[in-house]
N, C-alpha and C positions, 0 to 999 in steps of 0.2 A: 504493500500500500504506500511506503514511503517512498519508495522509488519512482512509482504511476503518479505521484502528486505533479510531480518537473513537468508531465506531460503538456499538461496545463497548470503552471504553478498559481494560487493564489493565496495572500498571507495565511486567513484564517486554516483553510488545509494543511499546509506548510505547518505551522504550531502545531496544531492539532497530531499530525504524524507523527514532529518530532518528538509526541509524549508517548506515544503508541509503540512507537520504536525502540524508545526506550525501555520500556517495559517489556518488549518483544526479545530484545538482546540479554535482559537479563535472563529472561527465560529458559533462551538459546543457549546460550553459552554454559549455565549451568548443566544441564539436558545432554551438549557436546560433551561436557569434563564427565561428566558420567558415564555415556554411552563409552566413550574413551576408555574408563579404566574397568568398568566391567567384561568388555570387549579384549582384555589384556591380563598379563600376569607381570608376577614382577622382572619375566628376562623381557619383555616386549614391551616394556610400558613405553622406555624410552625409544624405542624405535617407533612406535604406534604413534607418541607424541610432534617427534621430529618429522614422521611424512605426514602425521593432520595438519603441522602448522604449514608445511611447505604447497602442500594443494591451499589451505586456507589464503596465502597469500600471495598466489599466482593472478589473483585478480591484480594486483598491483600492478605486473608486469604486463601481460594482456590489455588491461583496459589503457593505461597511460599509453601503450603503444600503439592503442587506435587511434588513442586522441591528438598523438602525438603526429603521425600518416596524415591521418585526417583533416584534421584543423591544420596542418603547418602552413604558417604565412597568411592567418586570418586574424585580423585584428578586430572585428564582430563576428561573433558567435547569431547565426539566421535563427529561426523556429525553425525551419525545416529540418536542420544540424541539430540542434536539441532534441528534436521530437523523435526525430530515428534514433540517436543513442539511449534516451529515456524508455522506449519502447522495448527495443533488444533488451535493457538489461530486466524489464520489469518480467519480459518473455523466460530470460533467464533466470531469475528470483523464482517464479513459477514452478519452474521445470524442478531445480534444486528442491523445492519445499515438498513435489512430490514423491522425490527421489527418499526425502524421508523417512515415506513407509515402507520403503524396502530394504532398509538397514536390519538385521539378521537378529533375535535375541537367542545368546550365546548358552549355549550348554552349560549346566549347573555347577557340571565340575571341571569349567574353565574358567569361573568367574574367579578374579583377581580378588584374594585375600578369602577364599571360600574355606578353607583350612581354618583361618582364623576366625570367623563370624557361626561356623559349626553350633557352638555354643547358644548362637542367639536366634539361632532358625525357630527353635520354641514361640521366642518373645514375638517374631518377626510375622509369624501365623497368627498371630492373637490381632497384632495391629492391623495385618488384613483387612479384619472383621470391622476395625472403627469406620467411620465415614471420611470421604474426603476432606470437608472442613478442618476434623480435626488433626486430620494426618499435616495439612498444611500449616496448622499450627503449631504442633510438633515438631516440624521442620524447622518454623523461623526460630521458636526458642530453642531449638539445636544448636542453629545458625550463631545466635546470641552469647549461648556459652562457650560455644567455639572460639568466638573471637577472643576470649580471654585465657584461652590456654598456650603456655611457654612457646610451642612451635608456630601458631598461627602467627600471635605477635611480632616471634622473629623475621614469619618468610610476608609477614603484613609488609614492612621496610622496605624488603623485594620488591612485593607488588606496589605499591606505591609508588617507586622510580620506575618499573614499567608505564603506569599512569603518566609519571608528566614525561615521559620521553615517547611517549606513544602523540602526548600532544606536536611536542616537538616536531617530528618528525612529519607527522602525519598532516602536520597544521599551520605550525610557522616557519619552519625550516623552507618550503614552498613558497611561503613570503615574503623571507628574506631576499630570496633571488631571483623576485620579478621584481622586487624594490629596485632594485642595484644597477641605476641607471649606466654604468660602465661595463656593465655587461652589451650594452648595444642594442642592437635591434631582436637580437634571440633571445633578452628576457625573459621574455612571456614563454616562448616553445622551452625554455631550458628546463622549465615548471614539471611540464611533463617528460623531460628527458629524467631528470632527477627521480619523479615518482617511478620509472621503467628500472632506475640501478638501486631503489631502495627495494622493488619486490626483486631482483634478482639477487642479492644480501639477503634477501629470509629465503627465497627458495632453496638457494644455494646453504644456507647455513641447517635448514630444517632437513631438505634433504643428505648432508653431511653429517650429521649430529646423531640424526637417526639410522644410519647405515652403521658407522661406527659404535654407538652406543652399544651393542650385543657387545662387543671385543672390548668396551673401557673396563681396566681396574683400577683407575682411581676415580670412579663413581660421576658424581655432576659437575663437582667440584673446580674443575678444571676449563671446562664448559664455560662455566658462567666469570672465571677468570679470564678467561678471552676475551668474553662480552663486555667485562670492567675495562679492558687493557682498547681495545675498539673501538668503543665509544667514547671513550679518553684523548685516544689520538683525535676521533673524529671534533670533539668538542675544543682540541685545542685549534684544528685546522679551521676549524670554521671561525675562532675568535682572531684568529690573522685575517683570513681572506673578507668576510661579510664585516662592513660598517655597524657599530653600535646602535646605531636608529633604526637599521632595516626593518624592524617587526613593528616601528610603532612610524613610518613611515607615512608621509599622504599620500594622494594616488597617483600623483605625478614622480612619486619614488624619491632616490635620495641619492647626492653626486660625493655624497661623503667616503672617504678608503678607510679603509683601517690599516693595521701595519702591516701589511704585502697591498700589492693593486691586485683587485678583486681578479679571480683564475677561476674561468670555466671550466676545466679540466678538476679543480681544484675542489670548486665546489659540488661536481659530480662524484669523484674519488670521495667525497665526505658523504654524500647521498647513501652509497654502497655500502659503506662503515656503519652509519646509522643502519639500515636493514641488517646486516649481518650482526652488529650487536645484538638488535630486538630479538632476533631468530634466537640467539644464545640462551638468552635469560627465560623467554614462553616459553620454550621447548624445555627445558630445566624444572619450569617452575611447573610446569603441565606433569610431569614425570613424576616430578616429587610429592605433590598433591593425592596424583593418583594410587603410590608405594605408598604412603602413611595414612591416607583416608579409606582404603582398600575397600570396606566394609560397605561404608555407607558415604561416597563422596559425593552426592547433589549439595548437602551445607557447606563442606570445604570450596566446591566450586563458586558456590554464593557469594561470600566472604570473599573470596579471590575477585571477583569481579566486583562486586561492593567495592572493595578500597582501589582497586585501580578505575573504574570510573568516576570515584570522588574527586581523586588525585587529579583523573586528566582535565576533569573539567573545570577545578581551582586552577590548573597550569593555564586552560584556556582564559579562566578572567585576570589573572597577570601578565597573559601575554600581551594583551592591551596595554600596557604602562610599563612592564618594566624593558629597560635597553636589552640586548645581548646577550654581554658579557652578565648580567646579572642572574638571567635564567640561566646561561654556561653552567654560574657555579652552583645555585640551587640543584640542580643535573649532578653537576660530581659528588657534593654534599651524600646526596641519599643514595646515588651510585654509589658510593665509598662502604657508605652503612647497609646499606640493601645488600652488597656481598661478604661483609663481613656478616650480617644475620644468619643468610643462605649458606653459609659456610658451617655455623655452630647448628643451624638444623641437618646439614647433609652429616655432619660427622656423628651422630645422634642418631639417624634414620636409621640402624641396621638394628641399636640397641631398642628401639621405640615399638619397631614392628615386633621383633623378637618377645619383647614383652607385654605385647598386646596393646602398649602404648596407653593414654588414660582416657582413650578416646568411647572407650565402649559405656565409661562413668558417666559421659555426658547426658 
């Protein structure tokens, strides 16, 4: 529905979707992290996570690369250009939603952490019997105490700089260099060149992470120490190359440098970094969710998506007012601590499961 609104956009619609969608995504996403780890064990989780994220974000590369063909060297966007792209994708939102019911439910004794939940098949049959209402209410006060237990807290840090680096990327980074009037007359198409090398950085990292992951012996850990060390370099390249006003910019842009003159090259090579870091950390944090919440992950997924869409949308009302360099460091701030959390959950993870974890208390 949100997508067919562009068809014919008007305000009241437009709001109205973007509350529906919202509420649609969290749905979604929770529903995904589920079918995910049910779907898996603990040798597959991480390979199951790294090609969900890699199909998940092949739309980036595809889609920017029509728009990219398509539109190049138009400085007005027609209705007749809108309506055909709006159409196609609403055809494809369509198709995907019914592709849905055809997702497989897994054999009883393939279900990831089925060993361990034995115990609670008893209770699990009893709450069959409640009604809907209440079973959804039981969830959220699941949800609730979850979020106050040791490991959530810590891989919360995580999620949370996924949150504003998902703004980042997704949001401003893209507006920093159509600002950059020294870019020239490719400003505008470089928008979409950049969104084609951030989905090829998460394809490229979802589908690596996940192929590899069967063969890691030193666990996530390592993973998401790249994604620290990648989106580091990339936050530094971008505070050389992109002027400090780019994001809060007017719309005739900005002739300000920063300390290099602004590099098209430069700013594409940082596009790539940003996707292959994100690929890092989701794929990680997807995994690890799924290995510690085994039993019962629709609340863990909740929670995950709860703090990261908080996160991105506070990122998006600072990206209004604060310069650059400011957001830069906000980014490395909770990058810094986001892996240090990730790090004290992942070293934890073998003893947590082993011990049934305190998860089953909640």
């Amino acid at each position: 529905m949100y997508i067919a609104v562009f068809i014919q956009p008007f305000p009241w619609s437009f709001y109205t979707a973007s509350v529906f969608i919202g509420i649609a995504a969290a749905v979604l996403w929770t529903a995904q992290g589920n079918c995910l780890t049910i779907n898996s064990d603990e040798h597959t989780i991480g390979r199951n996570s790294g090609i969900f994220w890699a199909l998940l974000q092949s739309s980036l590369f595809f889609g920017n690369l029509y728009i990219y063909f398509a539109w190049q060297g138009k400085t007005q966007i027609s209705e007749h250009d809108r309506r055909t792209v709006f159409i196609a994708l609403t055809v494809i939102s369509l198709v995907g939603t019914v592709l849905f019911f055809l997702i497989r439910k897994p054999d009883p004794e393939n279900v990831l952490g089925e060993e361990e939940s034995c115990d609670d098949q008893d209770m699990e049959a009893t709450e069959s019997a409640q009604n809907n209402v209440t079973k959804a209410v039981d969830a959220f006060k699941k949800s609730l105490r979850l979020c106050i237990t040791r490991e959530m807290l810590l891989l919360s840090v995580t999620t949370a700089y996924t949150g504003l680096e998902l703004t980042f990327f997704s949001g401003v980074y893209g507006t920093c260099i159509g600002a950059v009037n020294k870019f020239g007359t490719e400003e505008k198409s470089l928008i979409g060149l950049s969104g084609i090398f951030i989905g090829i950085g998460e394809i490229l990292g979802g589908s690596l992470f996940g192929l590899l992951s069967k063969n890691s012996r030193f666990g996530r850990n390592p993973v998401v120490l790249l994604g620290t060390l990648v989106h580091f370099v990339a936050f530094y390249l971008i505070f050389l190359n992109m002027p400090g006003d780019a994001p809060i910019a007017p719309v005739e842009g900005t002739n300000s440098i920063a300390y290099i003159r602004p590099s098209k090259e430069v700013a594409i090579l940082c596009s790539f970094l940003l996707g292959l870091g994100d690929s890092c950390f989701n794929t990680q944090l997807l995994s690890i969710l799924g290995f510690l919440y085994s039993e019962d992950s629709a609340p863990a997924f909740a929670v995950f998506k709860f703090v990261q869409s908080i996160c991105a949308a506070v990122a998006f009302f600072y990206s209004n007012y604060l310069l650059l360099h400011w957001q830069l460091l906000v980014m490395v701030i909770f990058g810094f601590f986001g892996t240090i959390s990730f790090f004290a959950v992942e070293w934890d993870a073998a003893a947590i499961v082993a011990r049934g974890s305190d998860y089953r208390s909640i």
